[in-house]
C-alpha positions in Angstrom: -8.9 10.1 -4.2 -7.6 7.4 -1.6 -7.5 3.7 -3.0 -9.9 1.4 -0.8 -9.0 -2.1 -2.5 -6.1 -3.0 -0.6 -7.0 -1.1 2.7 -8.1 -2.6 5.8 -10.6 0.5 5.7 -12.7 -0.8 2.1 -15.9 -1.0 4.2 -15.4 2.6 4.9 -15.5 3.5 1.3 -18.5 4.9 -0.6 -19.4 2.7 -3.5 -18.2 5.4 -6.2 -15.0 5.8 -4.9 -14.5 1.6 -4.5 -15.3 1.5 -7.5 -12.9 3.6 -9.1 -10.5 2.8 -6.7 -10.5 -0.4 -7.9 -10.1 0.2 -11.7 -7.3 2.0 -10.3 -5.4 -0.4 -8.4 -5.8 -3.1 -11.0 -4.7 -1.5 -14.1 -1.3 -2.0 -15.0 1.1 0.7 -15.7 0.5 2.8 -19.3 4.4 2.0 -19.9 5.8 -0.9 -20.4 9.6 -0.6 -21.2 11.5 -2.6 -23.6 11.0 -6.2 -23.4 7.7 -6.7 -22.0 4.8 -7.8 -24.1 1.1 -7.3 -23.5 -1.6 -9.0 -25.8 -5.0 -8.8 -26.0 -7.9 -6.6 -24.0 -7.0 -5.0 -20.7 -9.6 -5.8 -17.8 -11.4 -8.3 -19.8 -13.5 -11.3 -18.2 -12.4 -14.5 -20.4 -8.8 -15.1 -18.0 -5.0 -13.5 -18.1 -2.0 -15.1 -18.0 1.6 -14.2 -16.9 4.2 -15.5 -17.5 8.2 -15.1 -18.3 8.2 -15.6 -21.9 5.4 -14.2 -24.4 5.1 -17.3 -26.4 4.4 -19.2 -23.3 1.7 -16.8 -22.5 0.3 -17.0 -26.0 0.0 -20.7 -25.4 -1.6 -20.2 -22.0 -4.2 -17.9 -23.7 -5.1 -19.9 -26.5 -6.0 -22.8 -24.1 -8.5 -20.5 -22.6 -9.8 -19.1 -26.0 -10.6 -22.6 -26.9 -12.9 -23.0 -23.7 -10.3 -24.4 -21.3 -9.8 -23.7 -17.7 -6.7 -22.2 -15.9 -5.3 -25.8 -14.9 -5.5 -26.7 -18.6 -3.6 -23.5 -19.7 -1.1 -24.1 -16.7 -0.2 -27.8 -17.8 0.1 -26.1 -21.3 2.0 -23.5 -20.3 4.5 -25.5 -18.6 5.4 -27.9 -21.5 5.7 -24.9 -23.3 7.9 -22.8 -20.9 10.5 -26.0 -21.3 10.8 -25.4 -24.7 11.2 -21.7 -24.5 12.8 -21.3 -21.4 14.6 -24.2 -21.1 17.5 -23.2 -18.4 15.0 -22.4 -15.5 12.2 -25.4 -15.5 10.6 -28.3 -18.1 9.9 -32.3 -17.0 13.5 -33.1 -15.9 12.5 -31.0 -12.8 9.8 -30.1 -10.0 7.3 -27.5 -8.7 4.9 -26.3 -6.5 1.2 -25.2 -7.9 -1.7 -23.3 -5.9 -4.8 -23.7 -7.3 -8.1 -21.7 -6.5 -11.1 -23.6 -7.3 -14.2 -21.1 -7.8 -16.9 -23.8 -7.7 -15.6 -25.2 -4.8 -14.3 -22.0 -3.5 -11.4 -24.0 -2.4 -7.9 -24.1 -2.2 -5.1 -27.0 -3.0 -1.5 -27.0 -3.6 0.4 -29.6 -5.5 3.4 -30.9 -4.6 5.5 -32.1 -7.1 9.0 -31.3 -5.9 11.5 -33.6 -6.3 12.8 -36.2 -4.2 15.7 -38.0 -3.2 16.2 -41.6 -4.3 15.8 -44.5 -1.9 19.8 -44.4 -1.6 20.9 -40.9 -0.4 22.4 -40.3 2.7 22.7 -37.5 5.2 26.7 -37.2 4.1 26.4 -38.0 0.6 27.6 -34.1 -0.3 30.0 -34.0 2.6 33.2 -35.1 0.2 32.2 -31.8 -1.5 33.0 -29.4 1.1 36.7 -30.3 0.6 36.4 -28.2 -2.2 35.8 -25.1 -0.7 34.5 -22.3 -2.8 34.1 -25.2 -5.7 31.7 -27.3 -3.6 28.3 -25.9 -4.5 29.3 -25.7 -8.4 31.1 -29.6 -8.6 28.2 -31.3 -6.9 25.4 -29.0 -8.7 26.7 -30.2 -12.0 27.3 -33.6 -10.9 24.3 -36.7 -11.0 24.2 -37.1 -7.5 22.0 -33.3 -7.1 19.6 -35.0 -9.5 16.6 -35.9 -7.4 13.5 -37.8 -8.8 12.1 -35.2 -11.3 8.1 -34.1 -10.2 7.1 -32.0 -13.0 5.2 -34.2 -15.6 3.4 -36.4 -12.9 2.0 -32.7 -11.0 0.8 -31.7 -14.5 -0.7 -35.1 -15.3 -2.3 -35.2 -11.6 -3.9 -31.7 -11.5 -5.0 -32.1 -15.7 -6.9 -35.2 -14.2 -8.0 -34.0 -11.0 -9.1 -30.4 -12.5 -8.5 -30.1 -15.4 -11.1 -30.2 -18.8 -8.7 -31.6 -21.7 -6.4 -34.3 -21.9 -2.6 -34.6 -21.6 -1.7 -35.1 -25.1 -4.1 -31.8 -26.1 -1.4 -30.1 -23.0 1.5 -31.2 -25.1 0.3 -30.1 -28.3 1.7 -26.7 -28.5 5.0 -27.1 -26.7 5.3 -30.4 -29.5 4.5 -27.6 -32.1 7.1 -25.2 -30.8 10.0 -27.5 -30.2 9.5 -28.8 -33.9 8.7 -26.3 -35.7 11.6 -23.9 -33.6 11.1 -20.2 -32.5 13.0 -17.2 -32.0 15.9 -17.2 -29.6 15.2 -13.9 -27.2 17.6 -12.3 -25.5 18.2 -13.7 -21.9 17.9 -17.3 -23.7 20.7 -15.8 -25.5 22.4 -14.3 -22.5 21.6 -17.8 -20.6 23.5 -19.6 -23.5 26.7 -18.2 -22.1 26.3 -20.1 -18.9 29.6 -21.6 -17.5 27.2 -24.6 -16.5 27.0 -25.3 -20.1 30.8 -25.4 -20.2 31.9 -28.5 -17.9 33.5 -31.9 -19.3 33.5 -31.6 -22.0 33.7 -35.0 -24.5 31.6 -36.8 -21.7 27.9 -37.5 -23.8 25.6 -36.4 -20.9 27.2 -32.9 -21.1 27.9 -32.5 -24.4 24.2 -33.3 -25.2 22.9 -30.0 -23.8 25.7 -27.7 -25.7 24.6 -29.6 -29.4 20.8 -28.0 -28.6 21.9 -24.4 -26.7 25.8 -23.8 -27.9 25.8 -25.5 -31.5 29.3 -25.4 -32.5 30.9 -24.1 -29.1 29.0 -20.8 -29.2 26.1 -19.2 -27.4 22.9 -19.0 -29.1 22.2 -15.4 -31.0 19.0 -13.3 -30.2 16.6 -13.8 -33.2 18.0 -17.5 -34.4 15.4 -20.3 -34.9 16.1 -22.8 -32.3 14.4 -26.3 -33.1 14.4 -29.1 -30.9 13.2 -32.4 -32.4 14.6 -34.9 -29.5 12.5 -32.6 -27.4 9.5 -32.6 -29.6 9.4 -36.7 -30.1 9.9 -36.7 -26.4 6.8 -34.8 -25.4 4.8 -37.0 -28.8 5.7 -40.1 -26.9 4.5 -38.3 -23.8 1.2 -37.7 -25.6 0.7 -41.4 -26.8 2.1 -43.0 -23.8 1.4 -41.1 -21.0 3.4 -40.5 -17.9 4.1 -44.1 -17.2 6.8 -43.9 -20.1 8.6 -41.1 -18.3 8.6 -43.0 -14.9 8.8 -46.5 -16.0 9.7 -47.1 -19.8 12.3 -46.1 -21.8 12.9 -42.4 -20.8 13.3 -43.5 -17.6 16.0 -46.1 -18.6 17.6 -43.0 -19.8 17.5 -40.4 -17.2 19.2 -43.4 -14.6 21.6 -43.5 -17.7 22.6 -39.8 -17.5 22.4 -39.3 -14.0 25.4 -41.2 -13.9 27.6 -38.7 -14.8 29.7 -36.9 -12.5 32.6 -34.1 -12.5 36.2 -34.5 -12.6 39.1 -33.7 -10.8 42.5 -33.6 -12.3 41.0 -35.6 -14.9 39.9 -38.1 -12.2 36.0 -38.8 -11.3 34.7 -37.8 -8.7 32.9 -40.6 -7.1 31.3 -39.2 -4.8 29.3 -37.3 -7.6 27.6 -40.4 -9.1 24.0 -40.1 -9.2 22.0 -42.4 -6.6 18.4 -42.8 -8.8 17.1 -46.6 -9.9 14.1 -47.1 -11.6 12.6 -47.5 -9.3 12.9 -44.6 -7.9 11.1 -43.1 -10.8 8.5 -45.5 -10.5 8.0 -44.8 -6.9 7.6 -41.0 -7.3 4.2 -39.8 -5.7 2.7 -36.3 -6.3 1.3 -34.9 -2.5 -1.8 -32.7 -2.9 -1.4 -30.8 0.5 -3.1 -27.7 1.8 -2.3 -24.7 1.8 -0.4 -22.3 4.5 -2.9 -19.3 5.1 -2.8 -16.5 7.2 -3.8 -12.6 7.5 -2.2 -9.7 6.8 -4.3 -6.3 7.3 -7.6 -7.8 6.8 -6.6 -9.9 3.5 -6.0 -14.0 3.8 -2.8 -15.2 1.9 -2.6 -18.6 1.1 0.4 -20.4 -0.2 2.7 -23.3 -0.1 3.2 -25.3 3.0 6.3 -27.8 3.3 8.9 -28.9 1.7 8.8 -25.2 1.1 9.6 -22.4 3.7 7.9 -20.3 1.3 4.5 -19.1 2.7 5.5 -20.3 6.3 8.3 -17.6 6.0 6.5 -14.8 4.1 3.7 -14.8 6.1 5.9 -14.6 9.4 8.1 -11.7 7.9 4.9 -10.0 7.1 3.2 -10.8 10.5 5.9 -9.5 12.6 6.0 -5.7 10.3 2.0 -5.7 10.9 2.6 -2.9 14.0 4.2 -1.0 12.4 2.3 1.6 10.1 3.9 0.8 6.9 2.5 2.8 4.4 2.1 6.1 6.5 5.1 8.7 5.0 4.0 10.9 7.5 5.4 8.4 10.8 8.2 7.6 8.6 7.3 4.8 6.8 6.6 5.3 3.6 8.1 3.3 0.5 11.8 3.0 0.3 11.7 5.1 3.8 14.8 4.3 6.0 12.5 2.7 8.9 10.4 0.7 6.2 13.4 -0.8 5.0 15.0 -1.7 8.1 11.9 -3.0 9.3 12.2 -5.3 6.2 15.4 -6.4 6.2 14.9 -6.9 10.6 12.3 -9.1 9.9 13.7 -11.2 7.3 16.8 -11.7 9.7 14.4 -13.2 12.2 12.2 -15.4 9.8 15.3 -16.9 8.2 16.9 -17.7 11.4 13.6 -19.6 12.2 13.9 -21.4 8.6 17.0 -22.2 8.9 16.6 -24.5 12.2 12.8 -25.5 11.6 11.7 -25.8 8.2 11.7 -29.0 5.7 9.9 -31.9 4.8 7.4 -32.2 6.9 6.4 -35.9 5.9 9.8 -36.8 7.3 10.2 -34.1 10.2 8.0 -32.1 12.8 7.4 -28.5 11.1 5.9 -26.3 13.9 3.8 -24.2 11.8 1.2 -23.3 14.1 3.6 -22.1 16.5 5.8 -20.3 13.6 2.8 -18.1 13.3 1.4 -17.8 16.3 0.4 -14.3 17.4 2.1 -14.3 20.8 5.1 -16.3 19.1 5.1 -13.7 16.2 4.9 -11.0 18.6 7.5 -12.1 20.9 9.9 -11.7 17.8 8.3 -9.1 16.8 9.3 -7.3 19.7 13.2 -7.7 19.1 12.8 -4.8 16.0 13.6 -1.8 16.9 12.6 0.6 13.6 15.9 3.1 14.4 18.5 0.6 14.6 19.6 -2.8 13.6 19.8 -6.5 16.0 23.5 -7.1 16.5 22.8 -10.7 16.3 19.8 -12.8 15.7 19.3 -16.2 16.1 16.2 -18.8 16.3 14.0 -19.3 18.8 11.6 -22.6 19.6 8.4 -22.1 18.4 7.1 -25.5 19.5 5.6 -24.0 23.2 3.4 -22.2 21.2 1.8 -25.1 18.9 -1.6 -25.9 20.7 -0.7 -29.3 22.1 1.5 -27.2 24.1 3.7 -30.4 25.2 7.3 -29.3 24.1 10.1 -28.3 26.5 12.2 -25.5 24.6 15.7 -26.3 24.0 18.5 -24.3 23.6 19.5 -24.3 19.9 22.3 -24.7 18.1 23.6 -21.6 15.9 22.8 -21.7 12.7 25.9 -21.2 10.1 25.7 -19.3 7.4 24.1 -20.4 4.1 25.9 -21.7 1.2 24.7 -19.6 -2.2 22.9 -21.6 -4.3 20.6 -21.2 -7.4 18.6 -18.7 -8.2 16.9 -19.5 -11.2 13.6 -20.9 -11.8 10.4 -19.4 -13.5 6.7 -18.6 -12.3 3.8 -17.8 -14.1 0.3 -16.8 -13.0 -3.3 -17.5 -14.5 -7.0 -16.8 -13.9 -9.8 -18.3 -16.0 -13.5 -16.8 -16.8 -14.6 -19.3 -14.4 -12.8 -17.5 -11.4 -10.2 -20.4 -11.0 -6.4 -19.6 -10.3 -3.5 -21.4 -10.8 -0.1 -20.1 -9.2 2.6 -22.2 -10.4 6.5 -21.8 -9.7 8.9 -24.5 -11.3 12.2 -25.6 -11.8 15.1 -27.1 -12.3 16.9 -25.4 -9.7 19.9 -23.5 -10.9 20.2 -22.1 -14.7 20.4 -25.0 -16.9 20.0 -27.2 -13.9 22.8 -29.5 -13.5 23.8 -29.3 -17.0 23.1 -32.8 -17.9 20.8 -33.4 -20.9 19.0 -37.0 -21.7 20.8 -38.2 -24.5 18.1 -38.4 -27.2 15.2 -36.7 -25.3 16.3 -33.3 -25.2 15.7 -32.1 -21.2 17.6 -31.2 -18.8 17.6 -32.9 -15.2 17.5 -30.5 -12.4 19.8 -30.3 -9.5 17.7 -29.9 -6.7 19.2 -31.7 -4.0 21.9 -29.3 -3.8 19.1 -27.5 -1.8 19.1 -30.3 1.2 21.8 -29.3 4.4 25.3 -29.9 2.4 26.6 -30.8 6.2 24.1 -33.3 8.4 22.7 -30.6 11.1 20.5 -33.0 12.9 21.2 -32.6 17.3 19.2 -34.2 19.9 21.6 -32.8 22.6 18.9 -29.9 24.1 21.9 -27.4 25.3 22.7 -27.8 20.8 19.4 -28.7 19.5 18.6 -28.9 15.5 16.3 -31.1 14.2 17.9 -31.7 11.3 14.9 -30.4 9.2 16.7 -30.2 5.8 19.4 -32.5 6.0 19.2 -35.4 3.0 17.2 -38.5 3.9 15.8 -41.1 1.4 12.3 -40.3 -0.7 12.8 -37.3 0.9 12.3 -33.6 -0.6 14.7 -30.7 -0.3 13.3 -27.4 1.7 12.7 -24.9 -0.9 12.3 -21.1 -1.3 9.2 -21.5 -3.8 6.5 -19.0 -3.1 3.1 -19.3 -5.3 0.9 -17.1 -3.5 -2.8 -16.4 -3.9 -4.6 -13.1 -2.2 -8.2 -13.3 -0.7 -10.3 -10.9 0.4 -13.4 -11.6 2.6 -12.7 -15.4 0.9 -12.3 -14.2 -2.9 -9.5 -14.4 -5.1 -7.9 -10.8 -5.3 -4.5 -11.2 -6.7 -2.1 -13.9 -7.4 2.1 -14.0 -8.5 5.1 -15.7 -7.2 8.9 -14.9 -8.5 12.0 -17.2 -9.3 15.1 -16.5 -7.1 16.1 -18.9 -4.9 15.6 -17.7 -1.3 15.0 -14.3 -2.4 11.5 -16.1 -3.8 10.6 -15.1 -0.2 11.1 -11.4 -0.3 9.8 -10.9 -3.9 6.8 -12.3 -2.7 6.7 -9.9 1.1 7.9 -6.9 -1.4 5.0 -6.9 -3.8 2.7 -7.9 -1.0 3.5 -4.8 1.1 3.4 -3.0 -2.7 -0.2 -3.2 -3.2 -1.7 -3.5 0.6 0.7 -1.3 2.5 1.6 1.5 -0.4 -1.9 0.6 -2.3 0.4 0.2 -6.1 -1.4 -1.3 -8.7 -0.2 -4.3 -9.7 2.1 -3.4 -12.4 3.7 -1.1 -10.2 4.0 -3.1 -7.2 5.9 -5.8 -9.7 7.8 -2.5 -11.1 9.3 -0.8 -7.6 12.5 -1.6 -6.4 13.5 -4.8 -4.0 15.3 -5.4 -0.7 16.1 -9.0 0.2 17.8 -10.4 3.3 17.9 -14.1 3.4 19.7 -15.1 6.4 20.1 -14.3 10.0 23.2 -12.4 9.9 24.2 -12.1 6.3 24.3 -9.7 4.6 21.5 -8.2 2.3 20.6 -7.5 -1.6 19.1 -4.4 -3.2 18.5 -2.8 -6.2 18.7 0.3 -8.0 15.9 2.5 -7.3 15.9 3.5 -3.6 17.0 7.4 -2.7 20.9 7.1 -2.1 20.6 8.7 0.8 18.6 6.4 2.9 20.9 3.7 1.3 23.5 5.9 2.4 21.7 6.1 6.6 21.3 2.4 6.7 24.8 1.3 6.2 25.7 4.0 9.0 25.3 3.5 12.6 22.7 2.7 14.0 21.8 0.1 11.5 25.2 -0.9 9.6 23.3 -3.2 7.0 26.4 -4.2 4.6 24.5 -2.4 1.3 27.7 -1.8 -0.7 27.3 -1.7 -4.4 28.8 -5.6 -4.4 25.4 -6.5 -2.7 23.6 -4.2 -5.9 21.6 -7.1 -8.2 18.8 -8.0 -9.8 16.2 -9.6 -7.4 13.4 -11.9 -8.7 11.2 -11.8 -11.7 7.5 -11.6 -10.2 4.2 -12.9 -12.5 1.4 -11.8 -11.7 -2.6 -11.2 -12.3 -5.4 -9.4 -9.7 -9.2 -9.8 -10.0 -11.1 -6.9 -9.4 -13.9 -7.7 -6.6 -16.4 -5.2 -8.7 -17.0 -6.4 -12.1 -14.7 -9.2 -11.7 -12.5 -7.6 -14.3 -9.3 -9.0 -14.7 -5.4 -7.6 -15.1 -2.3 -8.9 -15.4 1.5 -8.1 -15.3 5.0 -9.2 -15.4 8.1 -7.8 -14.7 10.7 -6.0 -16.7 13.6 -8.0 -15.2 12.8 -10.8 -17.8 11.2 -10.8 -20.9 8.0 -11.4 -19.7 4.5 -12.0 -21.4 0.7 -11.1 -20.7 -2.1 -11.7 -22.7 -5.6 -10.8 -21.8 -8.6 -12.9 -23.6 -12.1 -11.3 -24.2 -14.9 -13.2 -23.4 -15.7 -12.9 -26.9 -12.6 -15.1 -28.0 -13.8 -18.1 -26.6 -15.2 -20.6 -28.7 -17.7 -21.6 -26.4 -18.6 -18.4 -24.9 -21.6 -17.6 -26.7 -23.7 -18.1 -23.4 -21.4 -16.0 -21.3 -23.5 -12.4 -21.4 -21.1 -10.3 -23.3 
């Protein structure tokens, strides 16, 4: 029987077969594996949530159970996911949240990513790059990659705007958590073992973190109780305060404090790597609800976030560009894992990086051409450059502007993009749907694991190093034979380009599916993986989270891949014609994807989340909710 849901042939489908097609599709797999935990009723109606950790999850589901909607469980789930998982987001860092809005059948994203203070500079990590290989590591674990943390004030703003329960009643169970302690699992263990937990040691601001996550100079063990009362009074005086404590009292006092703290270099400081926040900085910090990036893909809309991140802008030309060809069809060679599918892929993420690369960033600060990024006839034109049998020798940008509607821009010739320094790839997402129909996809951070491994004395988080994601090198060229606008290089209040990818699926204007991954700039290929998953090779969700991923995040880099694809086409695609670099040194782990999919008949709701963490699911019944009696089951 041929599943209709993600076809662009459903209107073709008898009602039957839709309908079991469906129950199908949005199922997850019978078998979990080790490590994954599912709770509660499979398909149920009263919401689902995703998310890396199961305790977060439980907390997510037990704001729905007591009547609240999926932006009250995703503020909840946040505070809780920086107790839990401390070394990938929490308050010291920032965000980007979609949110579907069933009443209003409308979408919003919120921006809360951070920012740099009102003192960087286009050079400020230029005395880094005489470090070499060291460059990325020194100024990621020094106070000057701190930018001004978004994370409480997003939650705050979309609790308010949103939201059904109050701040304080969002705080309760991560309060509970980090007081009462839980059980250490094991890739907080594993994370404990950081080298970014490891750095000057007898300086307070770094020592901080390893009394919490390396009591005694060793890593935490699988199974101990981790309490975290500075964390706990922290989020209390949250709760009785509100934000303005965080961004203008005393916490803020001592996250200028800490952000002072730099690296050393044969026992000297490094100047250079003092941080640049004031207060008021924090005080000036403003949370951008923006619309969303939307686009089709084979008869289904996907919506997702707009700049500072290249996220949607890039999955949606990556996917745009594969639409002719007829992925899915094993017959024509292009089934999954298929030579040609995968070199389609990888071809198309060469092109959409080298577009990133040149054109995406803040766009409060700098022209984004977005339209003309996805432009059919722009899309097409690159389009036209893959060749399914063989492999670009070199690819480089080209100037979307003639295609934005105004139509006023003279192309330039542009300058060559170098290649990309490797960054972080940590972060978390997690993924919710209410009984109301609202979604929330939410991916946050702190930027690399343990962010830059400075701790508030006192206050128990960790500030993030996010502005380690801004141009290391000023790029900006007006010369047109050169050109670069200079899209990501560092200005003041300005935010770093990010990778971040919350997506949300629609089909004829309905919710169908929602997920995102962490990852760094293979956030962007987790997302075009599963996406081609369930609409080009029509997985259900748990197996579209479960198949194997490629990832190609630059130009002319060289790509990732995992374990799981026939060794053979590996095998054709490193050989001429192609001669993609896939030698076991590019063989990793590639994203952790959250997810949940809402069946158009019935409404019934699924979720899943991916072996490659721990990951948590819990599914509520419409019966569990406390103020459900009126809801017809």
């Amino acid at each position: 029987m041929k599943a209709c849901l993600f076809s662009k042939r459903l209107s073709r489908c008898q009602t039957f077969t839709v309908v079991v097609a469906i129950l199908v599709l949005m199922a997850p797999a019978a078998s979990w594996g080790k490590g994954n935990l599912m709770l509660g009723v499979p398909g149920a109606k009263g919401g689902v949530v995703t998310t890396s950790e199961p305790n977060a999850a439980r907390v997510g589901a037990e704001i729905l159970k007591k009547g609240g909607n999926a932006i009250d469980a995703a503020a909840a789930v946040q505070f809780a996911l920086n107790v839990v998982e401390p070394q990938s987001s929490g308050i010291g860092g920032g965000g980007f949240m979609v949110i579907y809005l069933a009443r209003q059948r409308k979408t919003v994203t919120v921006d809360s990513r951070e920012k740099a203070p009102d003192a960087a500079t286009p050079d400020m990590f230029v005395p880094f790059l005489a470090y070499g290989g060291q460059a990325f590591s020194l100024a990621s674990t020094s106070g000057v990659s701190v930018g001004v943390p978004g994370t409480l004030l997003g939650v705050a703003t979309a609790l308010e705007k949103w939201g059904t329960i109050p701040l304080s009643e969002a705080l309760a169970p991560a309060i509970g958590l980090a007081r009462d302690g839980f059980r250490v699992g094991p890739r907080l263990a594993e994370s404990t073992e950081s080298t970014r937990l490891q750095n000057e040691f007898g300086n307070p601001a770094y020592d901080e973190a390893r009394k919490v996550f390396r009591p005694g100079g060793l890593p935490l063990q699988e199974g101990a109780l981790l309490v975290q009362p500075d964390l706990a009074e922290t989020f209390q005086l949250i709760a009785d305060q509100g934000p303005a404590v965080f961004y203008e009292g005393e916490i803020a006092e001592a996250i200028i404090e800490t952000q002072m703290a730099t690296r050393t270099d044969g026992g000297s400081e490094i100047v250079a790597g003092i941080g640049r926040m004031t207060l008021d900085d924090l005080q000036n910090y403003d949370v951008a609800i923006r619309r969303p990036v939307a686009d089709d893909y084979r008869g289904f809309t996907i919506k997702g976030m707009g700049p500072p991140s290249s996220g949607a802008l890039t999955v949606l030309q990556m996917l745009k560009m594969m639409e002719r060809f007829p992925i899915g069809d094993a017959g024509k060679g292009y089934g999954f894992g298929s030579t040609r599918t995968l070199n389609v892929m990888l071809e198309a993420g060469r092109l959409a990086f080298a577009d990133r690369a040149v054109w995406m960033g803040d766009e409060d600060f700098v022209d984004v051409p977005k339209a003309g990024l996805l432009d059919d006839d722009y899309i097409a034109m690159r389009s036209a450059l893959i060749d399914p049998d063989s492999r670009q020798a070199d690819v480089e940008a080209d100037d979307p502007r003639p295609f934005e509607s105004n139509g006023y821009w003279k192309k330039h010739k542009l300058a060559r993009a170098g290649a990309e320094m490797q960054k972080g790839v940590n972060t978390t997402h997690f993924s919710i749907v209410d009984r109301f129909g609202n979604v929330v996809s939410y991916t946050t951070t702190i930027e690399s694991g343990w962010g830059a491994g400075l701790m508030v004395p006192g206050y128990g988080f960790l500030l993030n190093n996010e502005l380690t994601d801004f141009n290391f090198s000023p790029a900006a060229d007006p010369d047109p034979e050169n050109f670069n606008p200079g899209a990501n290089d560092v200005a003041a209040n300005k935010r770093p380009r990010s990778s971040m990818s919350p997506t949300i699926v629609f089909r004829h204007g309905k919710p169908v599916a929602a997920y995102g991954s962490p990852g760094g700039s293979t956030i962007i290929n987790s997302v075009v993986n599963v996406t081609m998953n369930l609409i080009d090779h029509q997985r259900n969700i748990q197996e579209a989270i479960d198949l194997p991923r490629i990832s190609q995040t630059s130009a002319n880099g060289s790509p990732n891949w995992e374990a799981g694809f026939s060794e053979a086409v590996i095998d054709e695609l490193k050989a001429d014609p192609f001669g993609h670099n896939l030698e076991d040194s590019r063989l990793t782990v590639i994203g952790s994807v959250q997810g949940v999919v809402i069946s158009p008949v019935g409404k019934l709701q699924y979720g899943a989340a991916d072996r490659r963490r721990v990951g948590g699911v819990v599914t509520v019944d419409l019966k569990e909710i406390d103020d459900c009696w009126h809801c017809g089951w």
